[in-house]
C-alpha positions in Angstrom: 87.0 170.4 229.5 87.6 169.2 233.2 86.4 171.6 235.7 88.7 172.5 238.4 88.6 170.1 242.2 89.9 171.0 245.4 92.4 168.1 245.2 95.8 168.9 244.0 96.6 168.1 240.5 99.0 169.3 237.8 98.8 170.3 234.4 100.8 168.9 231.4 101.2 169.9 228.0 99.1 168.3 225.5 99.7 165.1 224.4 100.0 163.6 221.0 97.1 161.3 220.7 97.4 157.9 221.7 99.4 155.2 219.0 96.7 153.0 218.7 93.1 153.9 218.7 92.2 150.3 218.5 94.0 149.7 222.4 91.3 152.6 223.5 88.2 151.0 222.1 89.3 147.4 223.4 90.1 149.4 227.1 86.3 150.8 226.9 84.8 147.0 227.8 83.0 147.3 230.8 84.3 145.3 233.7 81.0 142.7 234.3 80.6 140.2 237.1 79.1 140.8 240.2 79.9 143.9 242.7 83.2 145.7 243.1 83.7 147.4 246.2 86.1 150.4 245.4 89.0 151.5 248.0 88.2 154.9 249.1 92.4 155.6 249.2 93.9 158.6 247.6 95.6 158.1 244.2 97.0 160.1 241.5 96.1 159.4 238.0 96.7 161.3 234.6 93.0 162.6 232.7 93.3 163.2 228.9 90.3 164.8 227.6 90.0 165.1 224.2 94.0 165.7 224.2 93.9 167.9 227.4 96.2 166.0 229.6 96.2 166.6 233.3 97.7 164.4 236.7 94.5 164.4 239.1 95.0 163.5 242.5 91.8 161.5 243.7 89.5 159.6 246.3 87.2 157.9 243.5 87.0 154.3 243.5 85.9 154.4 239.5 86.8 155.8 236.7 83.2 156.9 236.9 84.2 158.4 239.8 87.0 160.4 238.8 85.1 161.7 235.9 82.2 163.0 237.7 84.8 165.3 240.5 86.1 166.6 237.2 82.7 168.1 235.9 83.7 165.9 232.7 80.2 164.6 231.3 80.3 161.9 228.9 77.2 160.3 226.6 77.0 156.9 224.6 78.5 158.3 221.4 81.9 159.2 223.7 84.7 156.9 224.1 86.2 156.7 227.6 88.9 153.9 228.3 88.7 152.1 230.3 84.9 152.0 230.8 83.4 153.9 233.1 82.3 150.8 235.9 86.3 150.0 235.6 87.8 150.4 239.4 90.4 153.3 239.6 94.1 152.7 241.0 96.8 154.7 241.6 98.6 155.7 238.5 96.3 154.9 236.0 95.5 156.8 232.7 91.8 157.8 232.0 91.6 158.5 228.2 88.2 160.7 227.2 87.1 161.2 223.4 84.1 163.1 222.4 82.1 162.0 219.5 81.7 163.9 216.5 79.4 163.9 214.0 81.1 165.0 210.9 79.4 165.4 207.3 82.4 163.0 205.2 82.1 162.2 201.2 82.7 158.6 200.5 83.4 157.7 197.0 81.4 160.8 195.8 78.7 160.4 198.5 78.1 162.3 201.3 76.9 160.6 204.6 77.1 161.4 208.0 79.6 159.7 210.3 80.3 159.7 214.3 83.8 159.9 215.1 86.3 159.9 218.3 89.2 161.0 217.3 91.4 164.0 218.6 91.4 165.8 214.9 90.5 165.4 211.3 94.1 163.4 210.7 92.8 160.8 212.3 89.1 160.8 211.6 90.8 160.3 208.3 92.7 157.2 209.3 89.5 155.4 211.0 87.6 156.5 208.1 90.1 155.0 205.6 89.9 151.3 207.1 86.4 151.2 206.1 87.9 151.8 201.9 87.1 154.2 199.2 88.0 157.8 198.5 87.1 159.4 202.2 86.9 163.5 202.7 85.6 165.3 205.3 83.4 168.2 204.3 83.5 171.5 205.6 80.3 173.3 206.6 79.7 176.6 205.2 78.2 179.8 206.1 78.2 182.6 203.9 82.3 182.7 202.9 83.0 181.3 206.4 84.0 177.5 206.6 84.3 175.0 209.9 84.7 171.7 211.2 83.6 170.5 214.5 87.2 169.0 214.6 90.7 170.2 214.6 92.4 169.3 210.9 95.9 168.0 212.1 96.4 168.9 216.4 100.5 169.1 215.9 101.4 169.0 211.9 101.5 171.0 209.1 98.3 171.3 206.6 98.9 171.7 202.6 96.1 174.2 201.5 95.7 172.9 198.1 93.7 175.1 195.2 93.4 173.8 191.9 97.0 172.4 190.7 98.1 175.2 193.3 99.5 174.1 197.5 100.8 175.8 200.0 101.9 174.2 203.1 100.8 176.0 206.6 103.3 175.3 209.2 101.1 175.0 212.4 97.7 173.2 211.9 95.2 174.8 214.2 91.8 174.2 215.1 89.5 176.5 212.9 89.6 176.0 209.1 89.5 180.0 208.2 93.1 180.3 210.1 94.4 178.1 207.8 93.2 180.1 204.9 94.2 183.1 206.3 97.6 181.7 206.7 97.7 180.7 203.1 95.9 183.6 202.1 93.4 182.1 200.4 89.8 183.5 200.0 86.6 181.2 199.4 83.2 182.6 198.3 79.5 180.9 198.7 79.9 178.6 196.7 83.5 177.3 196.6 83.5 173.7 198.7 86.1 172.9 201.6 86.7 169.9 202.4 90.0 167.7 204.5 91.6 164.6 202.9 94.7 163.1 203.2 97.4 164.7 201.4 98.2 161.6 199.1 94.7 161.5 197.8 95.4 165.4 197.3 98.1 164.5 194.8 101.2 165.3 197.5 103.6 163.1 197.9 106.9 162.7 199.1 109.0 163.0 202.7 108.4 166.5 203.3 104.5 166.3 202.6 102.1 167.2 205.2 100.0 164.1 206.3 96.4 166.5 205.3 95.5 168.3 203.1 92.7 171.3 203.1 91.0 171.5 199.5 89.3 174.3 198.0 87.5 173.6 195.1 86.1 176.5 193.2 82.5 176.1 192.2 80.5 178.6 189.4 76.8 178.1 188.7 75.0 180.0 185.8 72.2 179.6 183.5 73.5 178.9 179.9 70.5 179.9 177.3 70.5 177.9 173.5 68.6 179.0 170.9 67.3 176.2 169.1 65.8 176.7 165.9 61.9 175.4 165.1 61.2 173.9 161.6 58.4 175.4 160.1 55.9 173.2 158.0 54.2 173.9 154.5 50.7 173.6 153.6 49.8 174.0 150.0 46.2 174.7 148.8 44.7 174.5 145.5 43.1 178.1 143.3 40.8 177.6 140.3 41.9 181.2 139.2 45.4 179.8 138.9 46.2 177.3 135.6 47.7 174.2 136.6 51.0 174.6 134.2 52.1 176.9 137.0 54.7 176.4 139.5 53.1 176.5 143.0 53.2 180.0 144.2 54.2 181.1 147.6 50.8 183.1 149.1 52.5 183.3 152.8 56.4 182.7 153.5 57.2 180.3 156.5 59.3 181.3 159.3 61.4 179.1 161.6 60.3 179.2 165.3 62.3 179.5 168.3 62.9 177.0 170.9 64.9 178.4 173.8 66.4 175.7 175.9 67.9 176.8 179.9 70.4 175.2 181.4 71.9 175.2 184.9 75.3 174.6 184.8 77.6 174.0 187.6 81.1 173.6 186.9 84.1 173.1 189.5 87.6 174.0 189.1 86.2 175.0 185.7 84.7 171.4 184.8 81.4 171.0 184.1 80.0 168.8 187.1 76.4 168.6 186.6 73.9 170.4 183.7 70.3 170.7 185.5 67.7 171.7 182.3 65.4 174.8 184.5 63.0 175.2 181.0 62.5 174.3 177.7 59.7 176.5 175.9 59.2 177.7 172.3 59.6 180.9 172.7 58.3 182.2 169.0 56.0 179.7 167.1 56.8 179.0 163.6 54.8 180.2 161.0 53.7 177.3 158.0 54.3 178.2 154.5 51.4 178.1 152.4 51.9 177.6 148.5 48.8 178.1 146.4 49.2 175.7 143.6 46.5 176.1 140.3 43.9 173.6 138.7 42.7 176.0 136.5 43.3 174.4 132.5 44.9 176.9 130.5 42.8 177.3 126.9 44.7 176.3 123.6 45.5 179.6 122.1 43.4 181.1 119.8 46.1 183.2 118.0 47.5 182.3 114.7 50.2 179.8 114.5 52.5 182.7 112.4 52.7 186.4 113.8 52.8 189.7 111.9 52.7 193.2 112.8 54.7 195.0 115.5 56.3 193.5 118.6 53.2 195.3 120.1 51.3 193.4 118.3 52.3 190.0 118.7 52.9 190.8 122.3 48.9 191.6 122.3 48.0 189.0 120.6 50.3 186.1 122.6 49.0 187.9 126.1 45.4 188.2 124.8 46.0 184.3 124.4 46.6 183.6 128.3 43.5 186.0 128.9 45.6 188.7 129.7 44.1 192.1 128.4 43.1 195.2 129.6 44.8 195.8 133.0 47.2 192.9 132.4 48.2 194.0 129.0 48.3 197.8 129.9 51.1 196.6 132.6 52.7 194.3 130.0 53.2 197.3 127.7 54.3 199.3 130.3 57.3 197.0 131.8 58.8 195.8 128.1 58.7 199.6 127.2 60.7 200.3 130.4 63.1 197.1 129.5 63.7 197.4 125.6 61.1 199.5 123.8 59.9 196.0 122.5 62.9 195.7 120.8 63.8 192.1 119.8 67.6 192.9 119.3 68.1 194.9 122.4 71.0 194.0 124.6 72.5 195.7 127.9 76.2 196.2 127.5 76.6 195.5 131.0 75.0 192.9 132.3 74.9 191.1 128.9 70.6 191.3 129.0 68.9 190.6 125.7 65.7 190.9 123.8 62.5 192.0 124.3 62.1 190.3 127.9 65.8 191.1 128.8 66.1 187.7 129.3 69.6 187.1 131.5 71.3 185.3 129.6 69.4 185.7 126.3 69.9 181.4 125.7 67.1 180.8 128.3 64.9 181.6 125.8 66.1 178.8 123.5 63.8 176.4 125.7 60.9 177.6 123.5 62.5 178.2 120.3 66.0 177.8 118.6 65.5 181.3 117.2 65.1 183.1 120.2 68.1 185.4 119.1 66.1 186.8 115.6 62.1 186.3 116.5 60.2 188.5 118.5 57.0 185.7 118.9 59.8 183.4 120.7 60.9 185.9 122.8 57.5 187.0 124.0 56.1 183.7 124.6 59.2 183.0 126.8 58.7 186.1 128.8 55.3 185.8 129.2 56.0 182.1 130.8 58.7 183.9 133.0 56.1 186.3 134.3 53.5 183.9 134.9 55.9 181.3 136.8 57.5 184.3 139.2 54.5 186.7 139.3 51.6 185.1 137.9 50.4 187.9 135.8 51.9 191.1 134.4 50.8 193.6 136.9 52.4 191.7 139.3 55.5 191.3 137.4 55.2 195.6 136.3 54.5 195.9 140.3 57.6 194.6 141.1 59.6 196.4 138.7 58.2 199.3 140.0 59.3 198.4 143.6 62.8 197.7 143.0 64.1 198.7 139.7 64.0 195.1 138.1 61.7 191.9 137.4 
């Protein structure tokens, strides 16, 4: 600001920035050609610094001069019209603009950008000849925002939130009056920035000319669970015949991949997904199937069957080398299901024969009379067994576990 002089001068309400900001850059050329010997005469002339306008009286010869009785300092990123070697007359106008650097988002990208201009309206204005969607960013600390430049030095300024706007009727310089005054709060990460009022989405003859945006921003971690296929191995058993289905020895189990995400979203979009880790987090475990080689013997028991259901039920097991243990268990789990009873049925779940076969017609795959003959029934049931359990303790084990086979 211009320090005080002994001369006389006056003090006038601030001025509205000059019409044309070109006519002050084209006034900054410096006066060349040879010396220029400056009248020492008093004159009065009007100072505008930055928008502070003041009538100065004056013995400087420059506007160099004039400046430096002021205390107003001035660098090469200030504009100062006319130039500062340009002689000083009575009545002229000295025009001073600061330069700003202000952090402004171009088209989605944020640069840097020097400015002169008396507030963010008309930052906004130079900035738009240049093309493109132009914002000015706000700095932030904490849940304070700022600008090193007023937002509009006279007009109003629509605060605009989402699909939400409020109009502020006096502009001010600091960009956390203006919330207060629409009584809006901003956190950490919410972003502030100024941009005109049309490329807010306000229009019409009663819209302000800027426009303050808050955009609220949310960042989490999002965490997927992603399963892990397990694989299957399958070995080969000699003790196992080769007419057998593969058996299961150890179940597989899917892994778990677990996939992080940062996601930052703003006004509830998603803006950007940033992948932190991806790890399995449980390895999966391969399923191993034991599948036989082992040739099963032809049987050695008669063609025709007589005797008990015991009997035959011996004999057919004895066949598949099933005895002692295997036929002690055998025994044991056809007592528990039909007392080796070839025309047993459950009334309720519609069970039948010696095996319990469910429904009894499975057995028809080894004989048409599975209904009426105990031999079909056993060799069908003793196939079952084998295929599920491989032997008959495993199959009597099972029974004994959960109440079935």
């Amino acid at each position: 600001m211009p320090a005080s002089s002994s001369d006389e001068q006056h003090t006038h309400p601030r001025r509205r920035r000059l019409p044309l900001v070109a006519a002050l850059t084209a006034a900054a050329v410096v006066v060349g050609g040879g010396a220029v010997a400056y009248g020492e005469a008093r004159k009065t002339v009007t100072l505008d610094v930055d928008g502070t306008v003041e009538t100065v009286s004056t013995l400087a010869g420059s506007v160099a001069g004039v400046l430096a009785s002021q205390g107003v300092e001035v660098d090469e990123r200030d504009l100062v019209a006319p130039g500062a070697d340009a002689p000083l007359n009575d009545g002229d106008e000295v025009v001073v603009r600061y330069g700003r650097e202000l952090n402004v988002e171009i088209d989605g990208k944020q640069t840097d950008a020097w400015v002169t201009a008396l507030d963010a309206q008309e930052a906004l204005d130079t900035l738009d000849a240049r093309g493109g969607d132009v914002r000015i960013v706000a700095s932030r600390s904490g849940d304070r925002a700022a600008l090193p430049i007023r937002i509009d030095a006279e007009g109003p300024v629509a605060v605009v939130v989402g699909d939400k706007s409020t109009v502020v009727p006096a502009g001010g310089t600091e960009v956390d009056a203006v919330l207060d005054a629409a009584k809006v709060e901003i956190d950490g990460d919410d972003r502030v920035s100024v941009l005109d009022a049309e490329d807010a989405g306000l229009r019409g003859a009663d819209a302000p000319e800027v426009a303050l945006q808050v955009e609220r921003v949310t960042t989490k971690k999002v965490t997927r669970k992603l399963a892990v296929p397990h694989e299957t191995r399958t070995r080969t058993s000699d003790n196992r015949f080769e007419d057998l289905a593969a058996k299961v020895a150890r179940e597989g189990r899917a892994g778990v991949r677990t996939v992080v995400h940062q996601v930052t979203r703003v006004d509830g979009k998603v803006e950007s997904r940033k992948k932190l880790s991806d790890d399995v987090t449980r390895k999966p475990v391969t399923e191993v199937l034991v599948k036989g080689t082992k040739e099963r013997p032809e049987p050695t028991a008669p063609a025709s069957y007589s005797g008990s259901t015991r009997s035959i039920g011996r004999q057919l097991a004895a066949a598949r080398g099933w005895t002692g243990s295997q036929w002690t268990c055998l025994e044991s789990l056809w007592t528990k299901e039909s007392g080796w009873n070839h025309l047993a049925k459950n009334p309720s779940s519609g069970a039948y024969g010696i095996p319990q076969s469910l429904p009894g017609s499975k057995m028809a795959s080894v004989g048409s009379d599975w209904a009426t003959n105990p031999a079909t029934q056993i060799k069908w049931g003793l196939g079952y067994i084998a295929d599920r359990y491989g032997t008959p303790c495993g199959a009597w084990g099972h029974s004994q576990s959960v109440g079935w086979y």
